[in-house]
Residue, then its C-alpha position, 0 to 999 in steps of 0.5 A: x514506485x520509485x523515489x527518484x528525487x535527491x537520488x541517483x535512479x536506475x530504471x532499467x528499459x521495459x523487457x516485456x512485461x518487467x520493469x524495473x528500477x533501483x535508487x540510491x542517496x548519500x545523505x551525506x558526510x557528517x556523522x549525523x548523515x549516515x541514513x543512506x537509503x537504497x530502493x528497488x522496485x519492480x512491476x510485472x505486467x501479464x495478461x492471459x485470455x481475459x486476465x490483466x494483471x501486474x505484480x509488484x514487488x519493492x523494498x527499501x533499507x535506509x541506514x541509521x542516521x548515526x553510526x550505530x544507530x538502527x537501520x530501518x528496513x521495508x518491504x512489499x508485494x502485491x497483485x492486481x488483476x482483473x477479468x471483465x467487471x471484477x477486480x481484486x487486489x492483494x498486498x503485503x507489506x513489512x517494515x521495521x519500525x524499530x530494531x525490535x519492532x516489527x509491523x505487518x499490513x494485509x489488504x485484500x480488495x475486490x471491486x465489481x463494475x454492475x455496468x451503468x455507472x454502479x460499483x460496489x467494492x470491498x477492502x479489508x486491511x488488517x495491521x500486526x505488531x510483533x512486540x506487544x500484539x497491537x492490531x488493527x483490523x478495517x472492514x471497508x464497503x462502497x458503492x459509487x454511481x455515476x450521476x452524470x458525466x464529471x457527477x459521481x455519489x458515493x456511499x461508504x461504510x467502515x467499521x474498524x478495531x483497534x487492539x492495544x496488545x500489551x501496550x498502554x493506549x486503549x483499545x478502540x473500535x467504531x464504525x462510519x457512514x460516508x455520503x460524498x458527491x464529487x464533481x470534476x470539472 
Protein backbone atom coordinates (compact mmCIF):
# COMPACT_ATOMS: atom_id res chain seq x y z
CA UNK A 1 0.00 0.00 0.00
CA UNK A 2 3.05 2.00 -0.23
CA UNK A 3 4.21 4.68 -2.78
CA UNK A 4 7.59 4.04 -3.15
CA UNK A 5 8.29 5.61 -6.73
CA UNK A 6 10.52 8.97 -6.66
CA UNK A 7 10.80 8.22 -2.68
CA UNK A 8 12.67 7.28 0.07
CA UNK A 9 10.79 3.97 1.55
CA UNK A 10 11.18 2.06 4.57
CA UNK A 11 9.44 -1.26 5.01
CA UNK A 12 10.17 -2.79 7.99
CA UNK A 13 10.76 -7.11 7.98
CA UNK A 14 7.53 -9.01 8.60
CA UNK A 15 7.20 -9.78 12.61
CA UNK A 16 4.44 -12.24 12.56
CA UNK A 17 1.54 -11.02 11.11
CA UNK A 18 2.54 -7.11 10.97
CA UNK A 19 3.91 -5.36 8.22
CA UNK A 20 4.97 -2.16 7.81
CA UNK A 21 6.22 0.64 5.84
CA UNK A 22 6.93 4.34 5.66
CA UNK A 23 7.69 6.69 2.37
CA UNK A 24 8.83 9.97 2.32
CA UNK A 25 9.57 12.54 -0.99
CA UNK A 26 11.09 16.02 -1.15
CA UNK A 27 9.38 17.81 -3.99
CA UNK A 28 11.76 19.83 -4.26
CA UNK A 29 13.63 23.24 -3.37
CA UNK A 30 12.01 26.17 -5.32
CA UNK A 31 9.07 27.82 -3.68
CA UNK A 32 6.52 26.14 -5.87
CA UNK A 33 7.80 22.49 -4.56
CA UNK A 34 6.77 22.61 -1.19
CA UNK A 35 4.26 19.67 -1.51
CA UNK A 36 6.09 17.17 0.47
CA UNK A 37 4.48 14.08 1.30
CA UNK A 38 4.91 11.27 4.03
CA UNK A 39 2.84 7.85 3.90
CA UNK A 40 2.74 5.02 6.45
CA UNK A 41 1.13 1.94 6.01
CA UNK A 42 0.32 -1.21 7.76
CA UNK A 43 -1.11 -4.79 7.27
CA UNK A 44 -2.10 -7.29 10.00
CA UNK A 45 -2.52 -10.67 9.04
CA UNK A 46 -4.24 -13.21 11.69
CA UNK A 47 -6.05 -16.34 11.43
CA UNK A 48 -8.14 -18.04 14.36
CA UNK A 49 -9.91 -21.46 13.85
CA UNK A 50 -11.07 -21.03 10.37
CA UNK A 51 -10.79 -17.28 10.08
CA UNK A 52 -8.15 -15.23 8.07
CA UNK A 53 -8.05 -12.19 8.18
CA UNK A 54 -5.76 -8.59 7.63
CA UNK A 55 -6.41 -5.35 8.87
CA UNK A 56 -5.06 -2.60 7.24
CA UNK A 57 -4.33 0.98 8.27
CA UNK A 58 -2.49 3.65 5.92
CA UNK A 59 -2.32 7.61 6.20
CA UNK A 60 -0.61 10.14 3.97
CA UNK A 61 -0.07 14.11 4.55
CA UNK A 62 1.41 16.11 1.72
CA UNK A 63 2.09 19.78 2.36
CA UNK A 64 0.89 22.55 0.26
CA UNK A 65 2.53 23.09 -2.93
CA UNK A 66 3.53 26.99 -1.53
CA UNK A 67 4.53 28.12 1.39
CA UNK A 68 0.99 28.77 3.02
CA UNK A 69 -0.74 26.80 0.69
CA UNK A 70 -3.01 24.02 2.69
CA UNK A 71 -2.09 20.79 3.28
CA UNK A 72 -3.98 17.72 2.40
CA UNK A 73 -4.21 15.03 4.65
CA UNK A 74 -5.71 11.47 4.24
CA UNK A 75 -6.29 8.42 5.90
CA UNK A 76 -7.82 4.48 5.93
CA UNK A 77 -8.63 1.44 7.58
CA UNK A 78 -10.05 -1.62 6.84
CA UNK A 79 -10.68 -5.45 7.66
CA UNK A 80 -10.94 -8.49 5.37
CA UNK A 81 -11.78 -11.45 6.78
CA UNK A 82 -13.28 -14.59 5.58
CA UNK A 83 -14.26 -18.01 6.92
CA UNK A 84 -14.90 -20.94 4.43
CA UNK A 85 -17.33 -19.57 1.52
CA UNK A 86 -17.87 -16.07 3.02
CA UNK A 87 -15.94 -13.01 2.77
CA UNK A 88 -16.83 -9.73 4.16
CA UNK A 89 -14.91 -6.58 3.76
CA UNK A 90 -14.77 -3.13 5.62
CA UNK A 91 -13.36 0.06 5.26
CA UNK A 92 -13.27 3.65 6.03
CA UNK A 93 -11.62 6.37 4.68
CA UNK A 94 -10.90 10.37 5.28
CA UNK A 95 -9.62 12.83 3.45
CA UNK A 96 -9.22 16.22 3.06
CA UNK A 97 -10.15 17.64 -0.08
CA UNK A 98 -9.65 21.43 0.96
CA UNK A 99 -8.73 23.15 4.27
CA UNK A 100 -12.44 23.44 5.00
CA UNK A 101 -13.57 20.42 2.93
CA UNK A 102 -13.83 17.16 4.51
CA UNK A 103 -15.12 13.52 2.63
CA UNK A 104 -15.83 10.37 4.12
CA UNK A 105 -16.16 7.04 1.94
CA UNK A 106 -17.92 3.74 3.82
CA UNK A 107 -17.77 0.33 1.90
CA UNK A 108 -18.85 -2.65 3.35
CA UNK A 109 -18.90 -5.77 1.15
CA UNK A 110 -19.70 -9.41 1.50
CA UNK A 111 -19.05 -12.22 -0.75
CA UNK A 112 -20.35 -15.82 -0.94
CA UNK A 113 -18.85 -18.73 -2.98
CA UNK A 114 -22.19 -21.23 -3.62
CA UNK A 115 -19.47 -23.85 -4.82
CA UNK A 116 -19.36 -24.83 -8.56
CA UNK A 117 -18.09 -21.88 -9.96
CA UNK A 118 -21.19 -19.60 -8.67
CA UNK A 119 -20.71 -16.44 -6.64
CA UNK A 120 -22.76 -13.89 -5.55
CA UNK A 121 -21.64 -10.62 -3.74
CA UNK A 122 -22.80 -7.44 -2.32
CA UNK A 123 -20.96 -4.03 -1.75
CA UNK A 124 -22.56 -0.85 -0.51
CA UNK A 125 -20.46 2.48 -0.61
CA UNK A 126 -21.77 5.64 0.83
CA UNK A 127 -19.73 9.15 0.39
CA UNK A 128 -20.23 12.05 2.93
CA UNK A 129 -19.23 15.64 2.27
CA UNK A 130 -19.06 17.90 5.70
CA UNK A 131 -19.59 21.58 4.14
CA UNK A 132 -22.54 21.28 2.09
CA UNK A 133 -23.93 17.50 2.93
CA UNK A 134 -23.15 16.22 -0.55
CA UNK A 135 -23.86 12.40 -0.65
CA UNK A 136 -23.35 9.46 -2.47
CA UNK A 137 -24.80 6.39 -1.65
CA UNK A 138 -24.13 2.72 -4.07
CA UNK A 139 -25.89 -0.44 -3.91
CA UNK A 140 -24.07 -2.84 -5.94
CA UNK A 141 -25.13 -6.94 -6.34
CA UNK A 142 -23.51 -9.64 -8.67
CA UNK A 143 -23.11 -13.10 -9.39
CA UNK A 144 -20.66 -14.51 -11.45
CA UNK A 145 -20.34 -18.19 -12.93
CA UNK A 146 -17.43 -20.02 -14.23
CA UNK A 147 -18.33 -21.43 -17.61
CA UNK A 148 -15.53 -23.02 -18.30
CA UNK A 149 -11.80 -23.03 -17.13
CA UNK A 150 -10.34 -19.09 -18.24
CA UNK A 151 -14.48 -18.55 -19.40
CA UNK A 152 -16.37 -16.32 -16.32
CA UNK A 153 -20.22 -14.53 -16.82
CA UNK A 154 -20.86 -12.20 -15.03
CA UNK A 155 -24.21 -10.17 -13.79
CA UNK A 156 -24.31 -6.94 -12.24
CA UNK A 157 -27.02 -4.66 -10.94
CA UNK A 158 -26.07 -1.06 -9.28
CA UNK A 159 -28.40 1.25 -8.43
CA UNK A 160 -26.95 4.72 -7.26
CA UNK A 161 -28.04 8.21 -5.44
CA UNK A 162 -26.42 11.47 -5.73
CA UNK A 163 -27.60 14.25 -3.27
CA UNK A 164 -26.34 17.77 -4.03
CA UNK A 165 -26.28 19.04 -0.37
CA UNK A 166 -26.22 22.83 -0.49
CA UNK A 167 -24.12 22.84 -3.28
CA UNK A 168 -25.05 23.97 -7.24
CA UNK A 169 -24.96 20.38 -9.15
CA UNK A 170 -28.02 18.53 -9.47
CA UNK A 171 -29.22 15.92 -7.77
CA UNK A 172 -29.00 12.57 -9.62
CA UNK A 173 -30.03 8.78 -9.12
CA UNK A 174 -30.48 5.72 -11.54
CA UNK A 175 -29.65 2.08 -11.90
CA UNK A 176 -27.60 -0.18 -14.19
CA UNK A 177 -27.79 -3.80 -15.60
CA UNK A 178 -24.21 -5.14 -16.59
CA UNK A 179 -23.85 -8.74 -18.45
CA UNK A 180 -20.09 -9.46 -19.06
CA UNK A 181 -18.09 -12.73 -20.50
CA UNK A 182 -14.73 -12.42 -19.78
CA UNK A 183 -12.27 -14.62 -21.26
CA UNK A 184 -8.47 -15.31 -20.04
CA UNK A 185 -6.12 -16.46 -21.93
Amino acid sequence: DIDDQSNITYILPPMGGLTAGVTIRDAGENTNQNDDETEIGAKYAFTSGNLNGTLHYGANSQDGTTAGATGLDSSSMGIDVSMGSIRAVYAQSQTDVTATIETEITDFGVKYDLGNGMTIAAIQTAVEENTGGETLDVTTVGASYTIASGLTASLTYHDYDYDNGTSNETDDDGSATIFSIVAKF
